[in-house]
C-alpha positions in Angstrom: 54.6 20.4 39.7 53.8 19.1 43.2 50.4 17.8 44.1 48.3 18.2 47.1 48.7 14.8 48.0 51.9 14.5 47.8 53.1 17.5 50.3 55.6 15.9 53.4 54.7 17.3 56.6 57.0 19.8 58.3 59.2 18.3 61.0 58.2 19.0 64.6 59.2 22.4 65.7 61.7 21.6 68.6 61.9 25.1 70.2 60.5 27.7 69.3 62.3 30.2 70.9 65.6 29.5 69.2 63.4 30.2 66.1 62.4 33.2 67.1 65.1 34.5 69.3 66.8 36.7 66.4 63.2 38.4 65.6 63.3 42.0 66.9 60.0 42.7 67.6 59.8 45.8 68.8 61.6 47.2 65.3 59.5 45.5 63.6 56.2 46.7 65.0 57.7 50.2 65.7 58.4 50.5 61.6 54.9 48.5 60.6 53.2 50.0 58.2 49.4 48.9 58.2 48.7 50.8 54.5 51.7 49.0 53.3 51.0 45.7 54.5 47.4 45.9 53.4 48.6 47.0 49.9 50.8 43.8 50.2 47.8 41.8 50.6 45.7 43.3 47.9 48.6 43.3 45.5 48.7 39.2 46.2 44.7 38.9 46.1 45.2 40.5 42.9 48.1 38.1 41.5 45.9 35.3 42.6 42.6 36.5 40.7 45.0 36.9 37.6 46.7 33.5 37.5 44.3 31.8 38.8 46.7 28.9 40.1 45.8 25.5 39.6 47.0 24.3 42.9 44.7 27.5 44.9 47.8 29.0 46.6 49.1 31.9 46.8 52.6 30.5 46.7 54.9 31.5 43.7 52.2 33.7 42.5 55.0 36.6 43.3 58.1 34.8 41.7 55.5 34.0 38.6 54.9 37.8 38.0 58.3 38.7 39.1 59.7 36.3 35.9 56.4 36.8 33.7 55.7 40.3 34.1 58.0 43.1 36.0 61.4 41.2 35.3 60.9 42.0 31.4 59.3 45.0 32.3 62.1 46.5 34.6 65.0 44.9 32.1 63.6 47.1 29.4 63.3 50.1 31.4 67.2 49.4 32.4 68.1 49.8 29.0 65.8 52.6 27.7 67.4 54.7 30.9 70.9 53.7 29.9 69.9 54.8 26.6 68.5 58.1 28.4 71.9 59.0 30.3 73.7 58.4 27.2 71.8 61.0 24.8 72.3 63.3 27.7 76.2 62.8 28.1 76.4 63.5 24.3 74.6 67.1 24.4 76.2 68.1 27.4 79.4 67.0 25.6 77.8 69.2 22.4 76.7 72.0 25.0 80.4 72.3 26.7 82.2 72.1 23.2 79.8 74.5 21.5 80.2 77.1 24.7 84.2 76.4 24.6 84.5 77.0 20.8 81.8 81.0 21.5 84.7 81.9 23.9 87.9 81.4 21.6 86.0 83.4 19.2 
């Protein structure tokens, strides 16, 4: 873990246009979504009242509940809905075989 005190500075910014050149403003605000970006914002305020993290950023407080929390989360989910599609591949398999077999009798 990195201290405080031990933080380089960032080079000099040498132009700032080449560094924003590719930015397409005008998509960007034209798609902005205020109620999005403010649930953003909550959502981290929220992360940081929860971990609580010793260094008082907010950085890697989304990777933290990313690994800690929805990664095993949405992994399970994966495999309960594979487990889902496959239950319902076998009765429509049942379904089509028990309609096939009413019309040869």
């Amino acid at each position: 873990m990195t201290s405080l005190g031990s933080l380089q500075p960032l080079p000099p910014l040498k132009n700032l246009k080449q560094l924003t050149e590719n930015f397409d403003y005008e998509t960007i605000l034209r798609n902005w979504d205020a109620t999005k970006e403010q649930q953003k914002a909550d959502f981290m305020e929220h992360l940081y009242q929860c971990y609580r993290p010793a260094n008082c950023c907010y950085t890697g407080l989304w990777e933290r509940f990313l690994h800690e929390e929805a990664g095993p989360f949405g992994r399970d989910i994966y495999f309960q809905r594979l487990q889902a599609v496959r239950e319902f591949e076998i009765a429509k398999l049942e379904y089509v075989k028990s309609k096939a077999e009413e019309a040869l009798t």
